[in-house]
KOLKOL-366341 format. One record per atom (N, C-alpha, C): residue number from 1; residue in three letters; atom name; x, z, y. Coordinates in Angstrom, 1 decimal. Atoms other than C-alpha are relative to their C-alpha. Layout:
<lumkols>
{NUM; "ALA"; "CA"; {X; Z; Y}} ...
</lumkols>
This chain:
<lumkols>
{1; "UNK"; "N"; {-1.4; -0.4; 0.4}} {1; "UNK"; "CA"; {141.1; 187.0; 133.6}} {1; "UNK"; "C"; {0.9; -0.1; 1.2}} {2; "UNK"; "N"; {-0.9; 0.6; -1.2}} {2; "UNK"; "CA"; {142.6; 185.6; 136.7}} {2; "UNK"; "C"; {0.0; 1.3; 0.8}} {3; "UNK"; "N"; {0.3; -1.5; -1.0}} {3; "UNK"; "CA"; {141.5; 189.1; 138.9}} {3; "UNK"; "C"; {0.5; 1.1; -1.3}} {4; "UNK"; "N"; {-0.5; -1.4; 1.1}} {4; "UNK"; "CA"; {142.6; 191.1; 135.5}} {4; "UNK"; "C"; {1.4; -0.4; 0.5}} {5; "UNK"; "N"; {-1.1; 0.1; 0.2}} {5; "UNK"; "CA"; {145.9; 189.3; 136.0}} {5; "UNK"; "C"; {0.8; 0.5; 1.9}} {6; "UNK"; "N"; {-0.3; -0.5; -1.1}} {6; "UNK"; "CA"; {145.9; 190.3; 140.2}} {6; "UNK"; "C"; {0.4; 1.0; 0.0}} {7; "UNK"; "N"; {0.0; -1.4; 0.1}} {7; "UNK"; "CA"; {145.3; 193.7; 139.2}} {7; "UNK"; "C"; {1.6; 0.4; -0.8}} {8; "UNK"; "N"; {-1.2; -0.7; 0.2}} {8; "UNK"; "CA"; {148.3; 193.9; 137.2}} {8; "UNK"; "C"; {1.4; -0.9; 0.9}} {9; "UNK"; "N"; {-0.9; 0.2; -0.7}} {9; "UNK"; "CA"; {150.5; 192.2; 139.4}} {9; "UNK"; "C"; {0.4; 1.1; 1.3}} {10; "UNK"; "N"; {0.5; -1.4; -0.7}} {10; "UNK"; "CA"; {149.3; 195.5; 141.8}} {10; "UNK"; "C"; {1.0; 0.7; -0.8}} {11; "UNK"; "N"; {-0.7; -1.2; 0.9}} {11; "UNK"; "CA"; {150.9; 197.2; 138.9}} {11; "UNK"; "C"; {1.4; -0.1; 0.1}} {12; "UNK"; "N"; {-1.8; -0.1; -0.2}} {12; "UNK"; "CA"; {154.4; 195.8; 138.6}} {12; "UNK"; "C"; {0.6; 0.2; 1.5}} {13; "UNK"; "N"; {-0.5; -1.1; -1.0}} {13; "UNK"; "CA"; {154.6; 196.3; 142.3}} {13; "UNK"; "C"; {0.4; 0.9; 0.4}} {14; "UNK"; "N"; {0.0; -1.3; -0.3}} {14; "UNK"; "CA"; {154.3; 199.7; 142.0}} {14; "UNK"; "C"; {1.3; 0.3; -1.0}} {15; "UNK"; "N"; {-0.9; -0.5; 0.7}} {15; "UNK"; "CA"; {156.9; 199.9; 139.4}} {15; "UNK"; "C"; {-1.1; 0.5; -1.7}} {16; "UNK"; "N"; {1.2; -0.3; 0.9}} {16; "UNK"; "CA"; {153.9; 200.0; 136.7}} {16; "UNK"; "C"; {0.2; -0.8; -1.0}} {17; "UNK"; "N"; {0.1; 0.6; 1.0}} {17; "UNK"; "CA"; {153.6; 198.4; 133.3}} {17; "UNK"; "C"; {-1.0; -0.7; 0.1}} {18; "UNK"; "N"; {0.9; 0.9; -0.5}} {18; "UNK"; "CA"; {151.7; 195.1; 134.6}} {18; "UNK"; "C"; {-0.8; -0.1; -1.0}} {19; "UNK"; "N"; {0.8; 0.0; 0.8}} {19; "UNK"; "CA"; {148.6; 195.7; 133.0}} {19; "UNK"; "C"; {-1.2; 0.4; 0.5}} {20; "UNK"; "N"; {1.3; 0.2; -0.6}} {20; "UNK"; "CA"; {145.4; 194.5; 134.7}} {20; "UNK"; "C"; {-1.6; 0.2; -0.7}} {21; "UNK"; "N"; {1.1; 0.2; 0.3}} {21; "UNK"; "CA"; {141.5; 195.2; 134.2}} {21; "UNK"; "C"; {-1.0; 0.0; 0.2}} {22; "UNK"; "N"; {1.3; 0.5; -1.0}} {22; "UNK"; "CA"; {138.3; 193.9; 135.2}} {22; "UNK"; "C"; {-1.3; 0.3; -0.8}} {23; "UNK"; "N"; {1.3; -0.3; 0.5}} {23; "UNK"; "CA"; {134.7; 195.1; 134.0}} {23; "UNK"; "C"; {-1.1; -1.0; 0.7}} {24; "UNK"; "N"; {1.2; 0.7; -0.7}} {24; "UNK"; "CA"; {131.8; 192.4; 134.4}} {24; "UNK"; "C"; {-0.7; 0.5; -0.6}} {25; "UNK"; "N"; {1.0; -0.1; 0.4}} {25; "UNK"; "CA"; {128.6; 192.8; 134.2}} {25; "UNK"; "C"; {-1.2; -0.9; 0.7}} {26; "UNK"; "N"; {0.6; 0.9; -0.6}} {26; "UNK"; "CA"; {126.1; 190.1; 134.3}} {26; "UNK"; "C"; {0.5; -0.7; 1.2}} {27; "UNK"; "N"; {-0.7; 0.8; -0.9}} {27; "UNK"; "CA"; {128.5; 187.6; 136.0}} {27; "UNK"; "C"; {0.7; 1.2; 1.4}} {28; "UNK"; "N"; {-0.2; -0.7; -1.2}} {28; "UNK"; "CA"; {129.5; 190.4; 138.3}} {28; "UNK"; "C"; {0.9; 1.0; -0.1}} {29; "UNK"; "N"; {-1.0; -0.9; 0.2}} {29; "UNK"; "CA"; {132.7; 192.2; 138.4}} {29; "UNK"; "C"; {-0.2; 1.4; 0.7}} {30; "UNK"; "N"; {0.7; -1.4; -1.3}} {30; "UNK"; "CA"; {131.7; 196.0; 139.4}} {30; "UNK"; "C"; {1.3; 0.8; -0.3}} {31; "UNK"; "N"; {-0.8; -0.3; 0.1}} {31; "UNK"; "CA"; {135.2; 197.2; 138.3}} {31; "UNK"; "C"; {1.5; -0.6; -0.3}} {32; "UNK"; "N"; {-1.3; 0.2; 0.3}} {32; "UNK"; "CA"; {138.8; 196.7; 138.6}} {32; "UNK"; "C"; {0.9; 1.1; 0.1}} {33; "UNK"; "N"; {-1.0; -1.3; -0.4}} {33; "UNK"; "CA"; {141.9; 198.9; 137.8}} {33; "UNK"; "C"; {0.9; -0.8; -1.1}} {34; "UNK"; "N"; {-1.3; 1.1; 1.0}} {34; "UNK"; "CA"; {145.5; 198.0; 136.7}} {34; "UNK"; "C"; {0.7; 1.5; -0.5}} {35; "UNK"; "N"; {-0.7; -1.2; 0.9}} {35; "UNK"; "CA"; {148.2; 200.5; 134.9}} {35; "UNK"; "C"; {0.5; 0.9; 1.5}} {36; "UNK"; "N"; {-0.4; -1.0; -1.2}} {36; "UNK"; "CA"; {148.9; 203.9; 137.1}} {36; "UNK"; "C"; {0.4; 1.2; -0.5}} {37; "UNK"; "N"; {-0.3; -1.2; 1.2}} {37; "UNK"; "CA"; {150.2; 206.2; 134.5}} {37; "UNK"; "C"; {1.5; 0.8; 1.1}} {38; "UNK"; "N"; {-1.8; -0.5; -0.6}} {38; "UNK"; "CA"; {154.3; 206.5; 136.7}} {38; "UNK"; "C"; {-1.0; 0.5; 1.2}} {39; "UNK"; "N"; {0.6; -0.7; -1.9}} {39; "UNK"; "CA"; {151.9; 207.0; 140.4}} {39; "UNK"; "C"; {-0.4; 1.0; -0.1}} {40; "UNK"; "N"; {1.0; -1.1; 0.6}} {40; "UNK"; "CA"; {149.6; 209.3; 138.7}} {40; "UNK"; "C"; {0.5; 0.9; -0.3}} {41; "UNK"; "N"; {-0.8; -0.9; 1.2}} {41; "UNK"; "CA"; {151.8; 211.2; 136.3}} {41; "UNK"; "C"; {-1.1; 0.7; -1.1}} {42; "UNK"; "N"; {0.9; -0.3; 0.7}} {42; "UNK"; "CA"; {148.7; 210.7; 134.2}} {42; "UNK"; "C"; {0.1; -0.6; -1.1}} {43; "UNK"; "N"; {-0.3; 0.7; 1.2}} {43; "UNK"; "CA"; {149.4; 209.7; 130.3}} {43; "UNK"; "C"; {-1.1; -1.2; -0.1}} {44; "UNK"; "N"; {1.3; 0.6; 0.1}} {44; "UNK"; "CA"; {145.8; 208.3; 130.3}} {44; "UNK"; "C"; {-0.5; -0.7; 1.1}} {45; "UNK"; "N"; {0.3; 1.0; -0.9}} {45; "UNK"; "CA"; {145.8; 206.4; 133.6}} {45; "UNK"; "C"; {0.5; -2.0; -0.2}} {46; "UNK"; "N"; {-0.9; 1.1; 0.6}} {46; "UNK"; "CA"; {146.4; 202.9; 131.4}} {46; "UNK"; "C"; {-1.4; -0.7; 1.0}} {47; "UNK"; "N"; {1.5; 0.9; -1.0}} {47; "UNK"; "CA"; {143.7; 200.1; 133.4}} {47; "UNK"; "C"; {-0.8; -0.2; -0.9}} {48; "UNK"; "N"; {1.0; 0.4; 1.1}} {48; "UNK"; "CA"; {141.7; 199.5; 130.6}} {48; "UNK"; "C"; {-1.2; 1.7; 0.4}} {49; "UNK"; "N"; {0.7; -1.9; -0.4}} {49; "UNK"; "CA"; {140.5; 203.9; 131.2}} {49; "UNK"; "C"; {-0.8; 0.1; 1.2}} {50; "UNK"; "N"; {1.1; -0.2; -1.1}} {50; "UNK"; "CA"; {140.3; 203.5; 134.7}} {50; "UNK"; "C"; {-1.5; -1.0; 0.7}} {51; "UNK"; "N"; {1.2; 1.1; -0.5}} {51; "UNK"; "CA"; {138.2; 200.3; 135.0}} {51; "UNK"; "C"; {-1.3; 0.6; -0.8}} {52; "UNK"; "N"; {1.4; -0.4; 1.3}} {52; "UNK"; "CA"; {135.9; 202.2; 132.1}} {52; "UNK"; "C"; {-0.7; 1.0; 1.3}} {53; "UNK"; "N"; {0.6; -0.1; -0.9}} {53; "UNK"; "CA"; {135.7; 204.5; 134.9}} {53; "UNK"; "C"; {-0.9; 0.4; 0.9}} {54; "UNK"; "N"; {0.5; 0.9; -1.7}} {54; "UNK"; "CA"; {134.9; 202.9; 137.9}} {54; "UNK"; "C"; {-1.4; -0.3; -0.1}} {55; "UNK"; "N"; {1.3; 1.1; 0.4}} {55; "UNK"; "CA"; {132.2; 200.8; 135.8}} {55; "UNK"; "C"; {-1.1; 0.8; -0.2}} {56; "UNK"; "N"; {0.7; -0.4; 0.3}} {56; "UNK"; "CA"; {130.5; 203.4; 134.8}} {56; "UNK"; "C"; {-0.5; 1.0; 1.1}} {57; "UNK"; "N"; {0.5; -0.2; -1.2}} {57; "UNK"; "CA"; {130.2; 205.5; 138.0}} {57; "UNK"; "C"; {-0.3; -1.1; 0.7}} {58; "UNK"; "N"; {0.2; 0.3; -0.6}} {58; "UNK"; "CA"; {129.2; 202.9; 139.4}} {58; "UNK"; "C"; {-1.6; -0.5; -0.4}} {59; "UNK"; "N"; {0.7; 0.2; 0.2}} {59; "UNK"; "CA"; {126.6; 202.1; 137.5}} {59; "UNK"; "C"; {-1.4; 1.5; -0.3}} {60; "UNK"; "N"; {0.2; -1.4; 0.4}} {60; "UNK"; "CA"; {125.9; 206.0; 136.5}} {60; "UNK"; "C"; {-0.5; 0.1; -1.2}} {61; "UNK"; "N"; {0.6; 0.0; 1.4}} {61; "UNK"; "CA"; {125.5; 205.7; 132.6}} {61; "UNK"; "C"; {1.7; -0.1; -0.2}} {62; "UNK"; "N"; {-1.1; 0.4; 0.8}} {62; "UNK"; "CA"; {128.6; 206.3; 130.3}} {62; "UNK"; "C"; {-0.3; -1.6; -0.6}} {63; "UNK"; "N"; {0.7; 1.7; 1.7}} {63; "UNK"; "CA"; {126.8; 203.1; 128.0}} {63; "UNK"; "C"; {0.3; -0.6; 1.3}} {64; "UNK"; "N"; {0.0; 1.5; -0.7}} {64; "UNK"; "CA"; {128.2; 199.7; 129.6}} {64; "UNK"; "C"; {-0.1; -0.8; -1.4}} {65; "UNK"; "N"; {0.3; 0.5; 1.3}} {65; "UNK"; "CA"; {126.3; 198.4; 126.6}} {65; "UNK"; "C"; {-0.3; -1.6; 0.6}} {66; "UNK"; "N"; {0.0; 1.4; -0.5}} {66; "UNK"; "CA"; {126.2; 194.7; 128.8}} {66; "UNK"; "C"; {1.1; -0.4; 0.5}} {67; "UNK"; "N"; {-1.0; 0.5; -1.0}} {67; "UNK"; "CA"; {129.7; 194.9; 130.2}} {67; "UNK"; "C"; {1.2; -0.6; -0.9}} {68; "UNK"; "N"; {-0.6; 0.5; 0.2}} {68; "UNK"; "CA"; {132.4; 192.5; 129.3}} {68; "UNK"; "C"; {1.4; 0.6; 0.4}} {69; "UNK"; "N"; {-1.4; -0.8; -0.8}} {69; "UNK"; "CA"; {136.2; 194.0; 129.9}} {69; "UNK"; "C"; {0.9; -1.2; -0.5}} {70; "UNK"; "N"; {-0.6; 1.0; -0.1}} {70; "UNK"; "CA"; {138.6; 191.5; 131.0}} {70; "UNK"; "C"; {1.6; 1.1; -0.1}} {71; "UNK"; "N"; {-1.5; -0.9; -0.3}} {71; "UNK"; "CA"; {142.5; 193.1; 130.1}} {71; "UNK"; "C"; {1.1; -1.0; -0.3}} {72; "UNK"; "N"; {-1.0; 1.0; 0.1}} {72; "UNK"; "CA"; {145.7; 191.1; 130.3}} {72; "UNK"; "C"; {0.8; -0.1; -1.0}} {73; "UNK"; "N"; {-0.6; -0.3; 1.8}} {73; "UNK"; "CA"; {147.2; 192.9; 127.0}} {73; "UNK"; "C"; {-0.6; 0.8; -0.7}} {74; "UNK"; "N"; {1.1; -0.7; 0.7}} {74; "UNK"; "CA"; {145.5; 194.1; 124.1}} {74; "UNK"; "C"; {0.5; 1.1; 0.0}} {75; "UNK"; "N"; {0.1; -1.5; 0.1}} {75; "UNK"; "CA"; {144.0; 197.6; 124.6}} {75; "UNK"; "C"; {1.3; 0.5; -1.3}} {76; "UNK"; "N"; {-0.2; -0.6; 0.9}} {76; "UNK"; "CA"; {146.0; 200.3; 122.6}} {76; "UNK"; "C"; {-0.9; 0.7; -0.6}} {77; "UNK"; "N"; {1.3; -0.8; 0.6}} {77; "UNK"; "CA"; {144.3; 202.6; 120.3}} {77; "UNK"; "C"; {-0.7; 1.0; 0.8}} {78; "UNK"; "N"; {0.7; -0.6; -0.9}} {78; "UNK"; "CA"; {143.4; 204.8; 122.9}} {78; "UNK"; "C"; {-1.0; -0.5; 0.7}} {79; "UNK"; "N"; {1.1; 0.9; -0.3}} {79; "UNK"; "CA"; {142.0; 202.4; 124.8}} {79; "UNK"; "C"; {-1.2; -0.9; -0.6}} {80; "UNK"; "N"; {1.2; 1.0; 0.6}} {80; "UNK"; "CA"; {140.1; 200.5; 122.3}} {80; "UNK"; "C"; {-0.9; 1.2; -0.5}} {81; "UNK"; "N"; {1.5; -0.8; 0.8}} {81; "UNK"; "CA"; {138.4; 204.3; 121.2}} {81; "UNK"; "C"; {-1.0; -0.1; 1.3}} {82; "UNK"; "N"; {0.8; -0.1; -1.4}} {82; "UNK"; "CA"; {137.2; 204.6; 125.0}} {82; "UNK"; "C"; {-0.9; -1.4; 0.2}} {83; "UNK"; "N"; {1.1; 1.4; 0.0}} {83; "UNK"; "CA"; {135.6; 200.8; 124.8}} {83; "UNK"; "C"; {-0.6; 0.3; -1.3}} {84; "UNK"; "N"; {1.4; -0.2; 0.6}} {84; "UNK"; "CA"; {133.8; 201.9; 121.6}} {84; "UNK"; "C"; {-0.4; 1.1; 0.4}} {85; "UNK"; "N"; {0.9; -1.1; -0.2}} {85; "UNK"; "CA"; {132.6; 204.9; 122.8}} {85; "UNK"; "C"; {-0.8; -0.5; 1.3}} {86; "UNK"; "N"; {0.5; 0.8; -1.4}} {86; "UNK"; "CA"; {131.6; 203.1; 126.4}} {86; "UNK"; "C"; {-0.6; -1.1; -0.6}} {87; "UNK"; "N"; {1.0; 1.5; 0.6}} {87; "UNK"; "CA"; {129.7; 200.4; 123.9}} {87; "UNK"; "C"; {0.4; -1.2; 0.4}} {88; "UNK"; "N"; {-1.0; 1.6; -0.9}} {88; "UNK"; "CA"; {131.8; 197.4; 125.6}} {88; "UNK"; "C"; {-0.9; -0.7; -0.9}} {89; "UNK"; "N"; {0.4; 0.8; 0.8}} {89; "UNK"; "CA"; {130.2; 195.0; 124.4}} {89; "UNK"; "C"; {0.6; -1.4; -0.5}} {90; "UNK"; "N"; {-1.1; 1.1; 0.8}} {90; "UNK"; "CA"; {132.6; 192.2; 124.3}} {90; "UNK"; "C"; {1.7; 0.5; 1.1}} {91; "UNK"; "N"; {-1.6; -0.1; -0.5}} {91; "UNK"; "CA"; {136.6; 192.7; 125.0}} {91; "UNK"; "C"; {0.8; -1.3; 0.1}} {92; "UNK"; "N"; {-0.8; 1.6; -0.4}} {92; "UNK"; "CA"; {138.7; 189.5; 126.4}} {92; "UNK"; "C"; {1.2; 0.4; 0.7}} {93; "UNK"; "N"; {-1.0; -0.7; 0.0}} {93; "UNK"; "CA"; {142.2; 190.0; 126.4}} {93; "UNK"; "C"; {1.1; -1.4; 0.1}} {94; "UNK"; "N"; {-0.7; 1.4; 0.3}} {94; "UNK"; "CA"; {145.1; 188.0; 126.9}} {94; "UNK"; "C"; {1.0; -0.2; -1.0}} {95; "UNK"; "N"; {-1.2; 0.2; 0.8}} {95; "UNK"; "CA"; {148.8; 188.4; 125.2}} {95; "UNK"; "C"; {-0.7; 1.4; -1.1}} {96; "UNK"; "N"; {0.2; -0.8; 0.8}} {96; "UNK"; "CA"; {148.9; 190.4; 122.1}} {96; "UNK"; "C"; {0.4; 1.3; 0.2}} {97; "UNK"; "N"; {-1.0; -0.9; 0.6}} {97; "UNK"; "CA"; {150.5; 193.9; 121.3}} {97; "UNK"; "C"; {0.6; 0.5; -1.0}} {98; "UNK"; "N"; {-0.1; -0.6; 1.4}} {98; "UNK"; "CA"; {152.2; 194.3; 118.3}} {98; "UNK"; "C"; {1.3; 1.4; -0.2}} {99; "UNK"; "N"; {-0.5; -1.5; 0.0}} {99; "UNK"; "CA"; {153.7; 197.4; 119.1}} {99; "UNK"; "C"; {-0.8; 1.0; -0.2}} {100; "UNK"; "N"; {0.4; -0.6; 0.0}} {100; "UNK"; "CA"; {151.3; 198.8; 120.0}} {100; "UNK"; "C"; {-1.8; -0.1; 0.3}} {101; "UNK"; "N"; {1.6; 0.3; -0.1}} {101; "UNK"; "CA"; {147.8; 197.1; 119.6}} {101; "UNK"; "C"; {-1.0; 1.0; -0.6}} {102; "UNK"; "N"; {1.1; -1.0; 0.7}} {102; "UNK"; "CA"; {144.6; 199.1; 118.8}} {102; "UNK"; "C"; {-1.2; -1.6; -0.5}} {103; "UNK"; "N"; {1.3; 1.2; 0.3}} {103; "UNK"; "CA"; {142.4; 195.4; 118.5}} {103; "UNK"; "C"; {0.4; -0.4; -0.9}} {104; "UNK"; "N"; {-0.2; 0.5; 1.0}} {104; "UNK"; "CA"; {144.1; 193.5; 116.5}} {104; "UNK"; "C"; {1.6; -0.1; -0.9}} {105; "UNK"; "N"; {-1.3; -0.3; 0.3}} {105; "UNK"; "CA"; {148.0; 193.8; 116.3}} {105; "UNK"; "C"; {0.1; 0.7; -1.1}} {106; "UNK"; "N"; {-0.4; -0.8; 0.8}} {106; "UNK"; "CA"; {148.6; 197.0; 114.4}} {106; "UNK"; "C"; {-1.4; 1.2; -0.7}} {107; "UNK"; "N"; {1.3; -0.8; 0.1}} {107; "UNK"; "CA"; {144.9; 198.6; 114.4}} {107; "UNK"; "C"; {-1.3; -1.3; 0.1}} {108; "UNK"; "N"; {0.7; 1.0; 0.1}} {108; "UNK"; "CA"; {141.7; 196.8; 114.2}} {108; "UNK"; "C"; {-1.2; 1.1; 0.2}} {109; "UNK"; "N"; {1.1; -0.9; 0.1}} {109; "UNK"; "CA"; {139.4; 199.7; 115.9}} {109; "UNK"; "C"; {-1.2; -0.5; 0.3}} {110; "UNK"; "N"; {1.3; 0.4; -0.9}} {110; "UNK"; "CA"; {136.9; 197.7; 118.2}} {110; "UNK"; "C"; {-1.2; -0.6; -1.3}} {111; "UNK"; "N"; {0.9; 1.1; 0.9}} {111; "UNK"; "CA"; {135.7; 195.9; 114.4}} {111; "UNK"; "C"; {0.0; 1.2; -1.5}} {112; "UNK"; "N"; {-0.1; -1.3; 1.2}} {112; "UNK"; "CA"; {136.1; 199.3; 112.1}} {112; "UNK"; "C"; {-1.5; 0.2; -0.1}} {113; "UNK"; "N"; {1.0; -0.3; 0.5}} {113; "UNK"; "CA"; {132.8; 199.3; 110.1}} {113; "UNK"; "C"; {-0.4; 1.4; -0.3}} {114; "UNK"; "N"; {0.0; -0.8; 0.2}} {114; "UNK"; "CA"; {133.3; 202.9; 109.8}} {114; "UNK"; "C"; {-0.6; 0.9; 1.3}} {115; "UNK"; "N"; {0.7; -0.4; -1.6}} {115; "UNK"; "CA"; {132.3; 203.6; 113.9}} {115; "UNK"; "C"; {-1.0; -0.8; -0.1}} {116; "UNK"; "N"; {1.3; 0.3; -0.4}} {116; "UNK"; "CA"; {129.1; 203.4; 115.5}} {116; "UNK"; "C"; {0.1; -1.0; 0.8}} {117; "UNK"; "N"; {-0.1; 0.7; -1.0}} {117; "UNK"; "CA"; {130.0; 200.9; 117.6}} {117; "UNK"; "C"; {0.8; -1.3; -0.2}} {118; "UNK"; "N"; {-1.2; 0.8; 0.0}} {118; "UNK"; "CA"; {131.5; 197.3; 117.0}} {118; "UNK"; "C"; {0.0; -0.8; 1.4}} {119; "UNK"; "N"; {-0.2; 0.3; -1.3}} {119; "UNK"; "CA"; {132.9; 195.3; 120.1}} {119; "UNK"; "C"; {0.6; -1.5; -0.3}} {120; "UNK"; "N"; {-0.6; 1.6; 0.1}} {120; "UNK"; "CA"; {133.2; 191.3; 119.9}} {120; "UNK"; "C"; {1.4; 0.1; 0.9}} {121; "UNK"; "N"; {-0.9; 0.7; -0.9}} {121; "UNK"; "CA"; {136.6; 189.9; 120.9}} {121; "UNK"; "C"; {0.3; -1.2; 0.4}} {122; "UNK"; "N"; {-0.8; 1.9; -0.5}} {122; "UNK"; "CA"; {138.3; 186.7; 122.3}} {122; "UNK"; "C"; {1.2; 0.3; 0.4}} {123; "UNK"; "N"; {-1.6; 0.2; -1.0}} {123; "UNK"; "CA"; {142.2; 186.6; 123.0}} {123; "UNK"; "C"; {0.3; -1.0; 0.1}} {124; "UNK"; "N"; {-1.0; 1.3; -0.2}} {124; "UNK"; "CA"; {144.5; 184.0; 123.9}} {124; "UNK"; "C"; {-0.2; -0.3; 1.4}} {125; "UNK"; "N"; {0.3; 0.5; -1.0}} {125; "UNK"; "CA"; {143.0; 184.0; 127.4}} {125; "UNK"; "C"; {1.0; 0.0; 1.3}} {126; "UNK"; "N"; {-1.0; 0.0; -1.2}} {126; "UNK"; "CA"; {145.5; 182.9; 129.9}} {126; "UNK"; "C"; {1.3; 1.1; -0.5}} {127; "UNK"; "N"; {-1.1; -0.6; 1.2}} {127; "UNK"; "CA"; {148.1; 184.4; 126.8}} {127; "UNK"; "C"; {1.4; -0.5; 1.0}} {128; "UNK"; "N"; {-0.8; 0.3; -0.6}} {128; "UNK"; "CA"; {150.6; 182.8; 128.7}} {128; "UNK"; "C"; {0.9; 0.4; 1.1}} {129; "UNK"; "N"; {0.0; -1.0; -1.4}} {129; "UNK"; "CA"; {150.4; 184.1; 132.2}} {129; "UNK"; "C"; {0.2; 1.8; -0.2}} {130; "UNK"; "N"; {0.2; -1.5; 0.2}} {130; "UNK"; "CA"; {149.6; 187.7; 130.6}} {130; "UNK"; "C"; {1.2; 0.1; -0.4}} {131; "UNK"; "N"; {-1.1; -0.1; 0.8}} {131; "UNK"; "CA"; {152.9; 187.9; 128.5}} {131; "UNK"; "C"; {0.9; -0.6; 1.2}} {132; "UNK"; "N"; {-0.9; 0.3; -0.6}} {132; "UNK"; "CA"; {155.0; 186.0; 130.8}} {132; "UNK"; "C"; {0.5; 1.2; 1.5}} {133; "UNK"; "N"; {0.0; -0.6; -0.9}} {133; "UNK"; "CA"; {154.3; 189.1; 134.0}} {133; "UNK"; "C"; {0.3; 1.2; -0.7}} {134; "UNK"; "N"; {-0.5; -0.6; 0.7}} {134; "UNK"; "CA"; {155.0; 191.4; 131.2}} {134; "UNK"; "C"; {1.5; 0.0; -0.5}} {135; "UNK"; "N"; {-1.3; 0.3; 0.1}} {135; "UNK"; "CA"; {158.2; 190.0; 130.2}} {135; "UNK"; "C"; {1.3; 0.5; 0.7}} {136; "UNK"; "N"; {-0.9; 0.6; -1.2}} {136; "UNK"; "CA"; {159.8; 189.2; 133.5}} {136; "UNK"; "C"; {-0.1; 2.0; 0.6}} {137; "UNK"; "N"; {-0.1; -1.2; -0.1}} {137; "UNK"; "CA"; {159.0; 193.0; 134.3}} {137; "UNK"; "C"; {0.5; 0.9; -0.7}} {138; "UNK"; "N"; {-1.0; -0.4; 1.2}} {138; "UNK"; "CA"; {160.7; 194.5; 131.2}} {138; "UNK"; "C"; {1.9; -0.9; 0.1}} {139; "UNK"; "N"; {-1.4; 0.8; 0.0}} {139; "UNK"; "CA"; {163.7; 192.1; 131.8}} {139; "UNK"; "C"; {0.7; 0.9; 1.4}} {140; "UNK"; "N"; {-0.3; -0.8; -1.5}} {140; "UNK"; "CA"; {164.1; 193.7; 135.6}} {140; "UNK"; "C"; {0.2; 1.2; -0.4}} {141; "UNK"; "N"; {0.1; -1.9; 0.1}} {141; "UNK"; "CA"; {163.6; 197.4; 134.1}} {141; "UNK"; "C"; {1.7; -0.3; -0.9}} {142; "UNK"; "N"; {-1.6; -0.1; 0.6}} {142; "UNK"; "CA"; {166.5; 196.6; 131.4}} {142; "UNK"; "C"; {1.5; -0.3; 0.7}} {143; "UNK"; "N"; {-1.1; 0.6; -1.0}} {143; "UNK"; "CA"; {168.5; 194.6; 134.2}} {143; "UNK"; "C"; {0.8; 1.5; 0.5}} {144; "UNK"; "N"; {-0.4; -0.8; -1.0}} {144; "UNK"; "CA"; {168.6; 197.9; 136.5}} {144; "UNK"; "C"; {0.1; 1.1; -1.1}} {145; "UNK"; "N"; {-0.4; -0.6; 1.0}} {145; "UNK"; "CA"; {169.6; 200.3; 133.2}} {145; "UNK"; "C"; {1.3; -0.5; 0.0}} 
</lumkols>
């Protein structure tokens, strides 16, 4: 979570909605990407998309049916369809979203009995840190309004 949380600190530099993500696999991080939606002018460049990716060209299989995704705030529903459809196999996440969660906030896709695909989670990790680089970035955006 600590390299999810680098990645989005990458992001609020850029003027990005700090929102870091790391793909392991078998102890071994083969992807990172943070939010690049404003650089890009891509609705779908959120880091959770591009680390799905990375991971997967790099491996050359859509299926990362062994890979763990480390993200600093819970996926939205977008992002949580692209981790079941990429088979994630476990999601670790830090602060919540209850605006706009797809995990557990306002949606509960990764554990919908209804898809072919369910995806263990764990939050709370480094909840602190994640929310707090989110914050302090939203407070600066309203400041300069």
């Amino acid at each position: 979570m600590k390299e999810a949380l680098e990645e989005a600190k990458k992001a609020y530099k850029k003027g990005e909605i700090p929102v870091g993500a790391v793909v392991v696999i078998n102890d071994r991080i083969i992807a990172k990407a943070h939010n690049q939606k404003e650089t890009t002018f891509d609705p779908t460049a959120h880091a959770e998309i591009l680390a799905l990716r990375q991971a997967s060209e790099r491996i050359g299989s859509w299926r990362l049916k062994d890979a763990v995704l480390y993200v600093t705030k819970e996926p939205c529903i977008m992002c949580a369809g692209a981790i079941v459809n990429a088979r994630i196999k476990r999601v670790v996440f830090g602060c919540e979203d209850p605006k706009g969660g797809g995990v557990v906030s306002l949606y509960r896709i990764l554990q919908d009995s209804r898809l072919n695909h369910k995806v263990e989670i764990k939050k709370g990790i480094l909840e602190r840190e994640c929310r707090h680089i989110l914050k302090e970035f939203f407070k600066e955006l309203r400041k300069d309004q």
